[in-house]
C-alpha positions in Angstrom: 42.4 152.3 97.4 42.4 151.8 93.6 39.7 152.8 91.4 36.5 151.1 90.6 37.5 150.1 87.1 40.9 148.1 88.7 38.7 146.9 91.6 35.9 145.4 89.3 39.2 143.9 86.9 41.1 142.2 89.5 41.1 141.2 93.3 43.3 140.0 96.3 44.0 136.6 96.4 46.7 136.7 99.5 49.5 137.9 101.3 52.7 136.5 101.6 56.2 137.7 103.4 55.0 141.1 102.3 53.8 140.5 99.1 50.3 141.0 98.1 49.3 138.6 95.4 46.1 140.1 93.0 44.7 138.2 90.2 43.3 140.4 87.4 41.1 139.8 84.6 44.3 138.9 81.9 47.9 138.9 81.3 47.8 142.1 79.5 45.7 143.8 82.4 48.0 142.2 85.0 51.0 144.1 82.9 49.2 147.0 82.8 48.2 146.8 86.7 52.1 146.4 87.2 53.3 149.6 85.8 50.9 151.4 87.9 52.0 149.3 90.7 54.4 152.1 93.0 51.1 154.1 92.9 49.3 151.6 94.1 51.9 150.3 96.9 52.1 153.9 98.1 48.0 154.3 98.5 48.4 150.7 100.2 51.1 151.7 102.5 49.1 155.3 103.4 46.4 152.9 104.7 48.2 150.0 105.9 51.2 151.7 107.3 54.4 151.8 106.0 56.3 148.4 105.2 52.9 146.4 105.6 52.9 145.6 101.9 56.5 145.7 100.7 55.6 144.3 97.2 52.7 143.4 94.9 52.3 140.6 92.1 50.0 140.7 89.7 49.1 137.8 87.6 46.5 136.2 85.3 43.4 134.8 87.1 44.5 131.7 85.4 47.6 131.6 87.3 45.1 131.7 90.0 44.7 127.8 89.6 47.0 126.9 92.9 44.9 129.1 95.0 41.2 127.2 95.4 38.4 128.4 95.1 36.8 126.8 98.4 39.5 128.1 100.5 37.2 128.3 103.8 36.6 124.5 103.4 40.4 123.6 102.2 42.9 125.4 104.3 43.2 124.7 107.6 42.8 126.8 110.8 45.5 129.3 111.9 47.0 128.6 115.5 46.8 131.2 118.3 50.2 132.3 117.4 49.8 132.8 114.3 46.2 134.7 114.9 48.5 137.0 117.0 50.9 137.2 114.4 48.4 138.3 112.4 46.9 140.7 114.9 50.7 142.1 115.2 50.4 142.7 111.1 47.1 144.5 111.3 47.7 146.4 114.3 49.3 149.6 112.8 46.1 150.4 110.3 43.5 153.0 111.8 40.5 152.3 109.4 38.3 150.1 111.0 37.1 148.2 107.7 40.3 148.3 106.1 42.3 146.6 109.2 39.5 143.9 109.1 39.7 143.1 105.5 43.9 142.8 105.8 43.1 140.5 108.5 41.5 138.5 106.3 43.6 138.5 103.6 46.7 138.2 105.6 45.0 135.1 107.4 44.2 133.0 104.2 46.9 134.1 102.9 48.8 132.5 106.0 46.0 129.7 105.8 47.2 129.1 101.8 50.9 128.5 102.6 49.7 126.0 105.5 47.6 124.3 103.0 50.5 123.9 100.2 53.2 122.4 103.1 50.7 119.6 103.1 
């Protein structure tokens, strides 16, 4: 959905009420990456379906220091409810690959706020 200069530059870290949260590279690139951000929420939103993604932030990599890097060990599972919350979320996107990597992204994401309540 973005090109393979912003891809190699940034990535997802997680979703949140909406809101897509990408690290990038730098401050200035996360500034740049945030003026091109409509584009960018209307490719996402052609895939994803409309509303999906309502909003993205895009921040230092260094601000990525609340999100750990060992999620898969750290946060803890997601209940069947919220896995069919999740499955609700996804359900709208036709591309195979691209529904299964929103499901992950919207599940750590989901697994992330879980871990921060504790």
């Amino acid at each position: 959905m973005v090109g393979e200069s912003i891809a190699k530059l940034s990535e997802p870290l997680y979703v949140h009420d909406g809101i897509l949260y990408v690290g990038t590279s730098s401050g200035p690139w996360a500034n740049e990456l945030d003026f091109q951000k409509r584009e960018i929420l209307s490719r996402l939103n052609t895939h994803l379906g409309e509303g999906v993604v309502r909003d993205i932030r895009f921040q230092s990599r260094s601000a990525k220091k609340d999100f750990p890097s060992h999620e898969e060990d750290m946060f803890p599972p997601l209940t069947t409810s919220e896995k069919e919350k999740v499955d609700q979320v996804v359900a709208r996107i036709e591309n195979e690959n691209i529904r299964k990597a929103f499901r992950k992204l919207v599940s750590q994401g989901m697994r992330f706020e879980k871990f921060k309540k504790k």
